[in-house]
C-alpha positions in Angstrom: 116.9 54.9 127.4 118.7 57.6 128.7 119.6 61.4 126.6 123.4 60.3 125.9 122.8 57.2 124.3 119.9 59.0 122.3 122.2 61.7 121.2 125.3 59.2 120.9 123.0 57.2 118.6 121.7 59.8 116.6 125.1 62.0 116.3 126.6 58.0 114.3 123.6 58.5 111.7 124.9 61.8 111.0 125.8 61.8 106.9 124.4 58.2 106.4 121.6 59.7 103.9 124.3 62.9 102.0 120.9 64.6 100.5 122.9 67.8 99.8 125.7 65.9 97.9 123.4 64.3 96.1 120.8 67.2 94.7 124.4 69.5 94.2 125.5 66.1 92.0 121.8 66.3 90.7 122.0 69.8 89.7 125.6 69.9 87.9 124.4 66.8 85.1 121.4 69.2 84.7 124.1 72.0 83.7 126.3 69.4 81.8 123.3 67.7 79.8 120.9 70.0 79.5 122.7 73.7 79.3 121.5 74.6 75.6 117.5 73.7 76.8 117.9 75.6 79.8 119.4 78.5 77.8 116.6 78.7 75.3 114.6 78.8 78.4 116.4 81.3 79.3 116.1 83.7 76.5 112.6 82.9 75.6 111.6 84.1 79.9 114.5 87.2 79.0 112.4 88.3 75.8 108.9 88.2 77.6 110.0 90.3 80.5 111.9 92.5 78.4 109.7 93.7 76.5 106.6 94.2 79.7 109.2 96.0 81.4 110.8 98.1 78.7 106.1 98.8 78.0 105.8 99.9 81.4 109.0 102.0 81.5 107.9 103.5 78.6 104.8 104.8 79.6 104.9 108.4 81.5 104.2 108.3 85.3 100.7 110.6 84.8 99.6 108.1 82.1 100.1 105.3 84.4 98.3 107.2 87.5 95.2 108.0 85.5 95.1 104.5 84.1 95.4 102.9 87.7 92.8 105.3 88.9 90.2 104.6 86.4 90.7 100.8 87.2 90.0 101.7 90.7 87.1 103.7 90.1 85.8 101.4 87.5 86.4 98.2 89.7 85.5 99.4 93.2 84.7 103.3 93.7 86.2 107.0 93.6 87.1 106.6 97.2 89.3 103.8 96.0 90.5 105.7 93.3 91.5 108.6 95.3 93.8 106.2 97.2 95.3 104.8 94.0 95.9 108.3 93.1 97.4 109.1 96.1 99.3 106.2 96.8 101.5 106.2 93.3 101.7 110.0 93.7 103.4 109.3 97.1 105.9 106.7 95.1 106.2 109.3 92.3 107.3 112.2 94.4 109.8 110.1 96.7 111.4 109.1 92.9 110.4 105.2 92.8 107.8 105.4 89.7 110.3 103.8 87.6 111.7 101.0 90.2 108.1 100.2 90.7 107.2 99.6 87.3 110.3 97.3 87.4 108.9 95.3 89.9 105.3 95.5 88.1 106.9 94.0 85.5 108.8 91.2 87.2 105.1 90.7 89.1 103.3 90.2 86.0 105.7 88.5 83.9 105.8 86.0 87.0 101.9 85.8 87.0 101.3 85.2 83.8 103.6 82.1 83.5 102.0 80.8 86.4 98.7 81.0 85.2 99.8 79.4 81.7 101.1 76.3 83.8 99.1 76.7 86.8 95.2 77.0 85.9 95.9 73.4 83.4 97.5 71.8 86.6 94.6 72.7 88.2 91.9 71.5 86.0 93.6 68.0 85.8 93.7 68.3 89.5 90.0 69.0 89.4 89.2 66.0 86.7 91.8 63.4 88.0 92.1 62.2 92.1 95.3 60.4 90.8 96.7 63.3 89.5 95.7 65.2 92.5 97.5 62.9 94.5 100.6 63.3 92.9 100.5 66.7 92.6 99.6 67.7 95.7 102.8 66.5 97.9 105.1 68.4 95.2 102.7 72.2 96.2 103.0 71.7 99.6 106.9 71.1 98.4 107.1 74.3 96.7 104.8 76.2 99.3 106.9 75.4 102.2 110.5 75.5 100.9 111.7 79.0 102.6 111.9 81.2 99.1 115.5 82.0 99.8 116.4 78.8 98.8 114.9 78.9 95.3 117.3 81.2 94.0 120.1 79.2 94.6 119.7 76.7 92.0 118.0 79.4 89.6 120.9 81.3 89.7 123.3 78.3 89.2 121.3 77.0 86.1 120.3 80.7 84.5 123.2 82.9 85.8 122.2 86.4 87.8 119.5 88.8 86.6 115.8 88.8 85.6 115.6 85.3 84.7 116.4 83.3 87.6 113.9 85.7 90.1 111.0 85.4 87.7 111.4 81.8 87.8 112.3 81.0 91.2 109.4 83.7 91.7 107.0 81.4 89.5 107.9 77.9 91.6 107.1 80.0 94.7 103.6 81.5 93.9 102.2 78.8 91.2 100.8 76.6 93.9 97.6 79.2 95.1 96.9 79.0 91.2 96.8 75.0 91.1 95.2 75.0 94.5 92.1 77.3 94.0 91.6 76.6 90.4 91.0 72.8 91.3 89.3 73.5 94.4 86.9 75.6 92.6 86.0 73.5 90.0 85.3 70.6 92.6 83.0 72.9 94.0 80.6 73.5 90.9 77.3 71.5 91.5 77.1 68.5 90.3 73.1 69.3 89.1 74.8 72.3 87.1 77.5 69.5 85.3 74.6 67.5 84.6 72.5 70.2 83.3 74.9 71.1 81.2 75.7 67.9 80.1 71.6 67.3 79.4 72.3 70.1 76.9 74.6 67.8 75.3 78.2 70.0 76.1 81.7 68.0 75.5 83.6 67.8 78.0 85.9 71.2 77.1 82.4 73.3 76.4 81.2 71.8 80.2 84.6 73.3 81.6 84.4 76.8 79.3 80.5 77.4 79.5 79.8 76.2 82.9 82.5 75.5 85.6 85.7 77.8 85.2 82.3 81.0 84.8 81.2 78.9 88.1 84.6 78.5 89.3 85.7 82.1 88.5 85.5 83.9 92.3 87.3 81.0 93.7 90.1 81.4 90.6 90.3 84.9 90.9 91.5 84.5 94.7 93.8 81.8 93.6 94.9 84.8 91.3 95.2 87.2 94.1 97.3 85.0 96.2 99.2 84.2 93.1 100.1 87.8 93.0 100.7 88.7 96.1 103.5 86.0 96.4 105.0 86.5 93.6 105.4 90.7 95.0 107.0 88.9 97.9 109.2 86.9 95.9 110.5 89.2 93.6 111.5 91.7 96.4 113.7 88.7 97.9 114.7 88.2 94.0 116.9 91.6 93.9 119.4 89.6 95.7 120.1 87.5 92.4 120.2 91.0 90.2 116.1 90.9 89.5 115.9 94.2 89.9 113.3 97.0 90.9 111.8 97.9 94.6 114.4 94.9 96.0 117.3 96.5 95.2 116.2 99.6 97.4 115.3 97.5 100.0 118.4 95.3 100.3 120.7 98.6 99.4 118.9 99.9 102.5 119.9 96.6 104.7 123.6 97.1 103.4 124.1 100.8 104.5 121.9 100.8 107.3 120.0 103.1 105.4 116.6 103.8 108.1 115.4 106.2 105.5 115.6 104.5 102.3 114.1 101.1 103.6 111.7 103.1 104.5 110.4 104.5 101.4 111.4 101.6 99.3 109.1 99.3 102.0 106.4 101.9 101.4 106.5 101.9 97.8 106.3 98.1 97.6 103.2 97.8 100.6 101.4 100.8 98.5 101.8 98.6 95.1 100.9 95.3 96.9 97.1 97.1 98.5 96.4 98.0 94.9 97.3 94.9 93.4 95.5 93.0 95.5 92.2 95.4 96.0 92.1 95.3 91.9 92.1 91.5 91.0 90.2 90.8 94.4 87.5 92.7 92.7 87.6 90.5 89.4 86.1 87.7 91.8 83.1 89.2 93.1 80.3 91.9 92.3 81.7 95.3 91.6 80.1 97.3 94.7 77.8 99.9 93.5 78.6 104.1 94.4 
């Protein structure tokens, strides 16, 4: 069979399945049927984040570096600390303490909603192989998909601003979560289940009292990677009106700006060692000075 017939005979198939027609068709009855749920949505995501951000915009900049540098003495060591402390000193002095807390905000507002829908998914994951099965093809979905394409449809359905990058941010970084919660509860001995179960535990006191405390180091890097995505994600997000570090960055793309990307880019790798040096630390032993 030679290459022109091949290419002949794949160039008639092209538009025999429209996808794109069909999830843009998909999407627009969403917007016609379901606009006053997705608004509530909407307000209710616009509320939460409001007020985290408008917190850590309120607290002063040497407030916020002792805070992070007690964490980081109390989680891991002074030497730590010392780098927290010099890290957001660096991002205080090149003036982006208040676009970082932005994109703190964005970070944890994203985080949390992902663990509220996440750490469930991943307990049924855990208790049900059916479930899992399910599941499983729609994370690799949402794991895979390049993030740009996310906010597309977030920004159709919720408009431009915080909303639509904390949620397309959530799709993007839930599936670490879902992953690591499950995987870590699969991994709980079975002589500690029954043990517990000897003891006479329900079924919620056998997954409070013995395998989420079992679980917990494997969670916590499900956490982590959580996190760290969802810093990704939210810097891609400015370009939907998300705000905070991304704005910088892109502004730096528009004008060609070498020195601006540049501090921008080190403000949000400074944030992301912290961030993920503290709640790394949550899943294992705090290491002795």
């Amino acid at each position: 069979m030679s290459a022109d017939f091949l290419n002949q005979l794949l160039g008639d198939t092209k538009g025999m399945l429209p996808l794109g027609a069909l999830v843009n068709d998909g999407v627009k009855l969403m917007l016609e049927h379901g606009g006053s749920f997705f608004d509530a949505i909407g307000a209710i995501v616009e509320g939460f984040a409001e007020q985290i951000e408008g917190a850590f915009l309120a607290l002063p900049s040497w407030i916020g570096i002792l805070a992070f540098v007690a964490l980081g003495v109390w989680r891991l060591n002074w030497k730590f600390g010392l780098f927290v402390a010099v890290s957001l000193m660096i991002i205080t002095i090149t003036g982006f303490w208040n676009q970082t807390m932005v994109t703190l905000a964005l970070v944890f507002s994203a985080t949390i909603i992902s663990l509220v829908a996440g750490v469930p998914l991943g307990i049924l994951c855990a208790r049900s192989e059916r479930f899992n099965a399910l599941v499983r093809p729609v994370l690799d979905f949402m794991q895979t998909m390049p993030a740009f394409v996310y906010l597309i449809p977030a920004a159709m359905v919720f408009g431009l601003g915080r909303v639509p990058g904390i949620l397309a941010t959530v799709v993007f970084a839930m599936p670490p979560v879902v992953r690591l919660t499950s995987l870590g509860i699969r991994q709980v001995n079975a002589e500690q289940v029954e043990a517990g179960q000897a003891f006479g535990c329900t079924s919620l006191q056998l997954l409070w009292k013995v395998q989420l405390p079992i679980a917990l180091p494997t969670l916590m890097a499900g956490v982590n990677q959580t996190i760290m995505m969802a810093l990704s994600m939210v810097i891609i997000a400015s370009m939907v009106g998300a705000g905070g570090l991304g704005n910088d960055v892109l502004a730096s793309i528009q004008r060609l700006d070498i020195g601006l990307g540049f501090e921008s880019g080190l403000a949000v790798v400074l944030l992301a060692i912290i961030l993920d040096r503290l709640t790394e630390s949550f899943g294992t032993v705090k290491v002795e000075r």
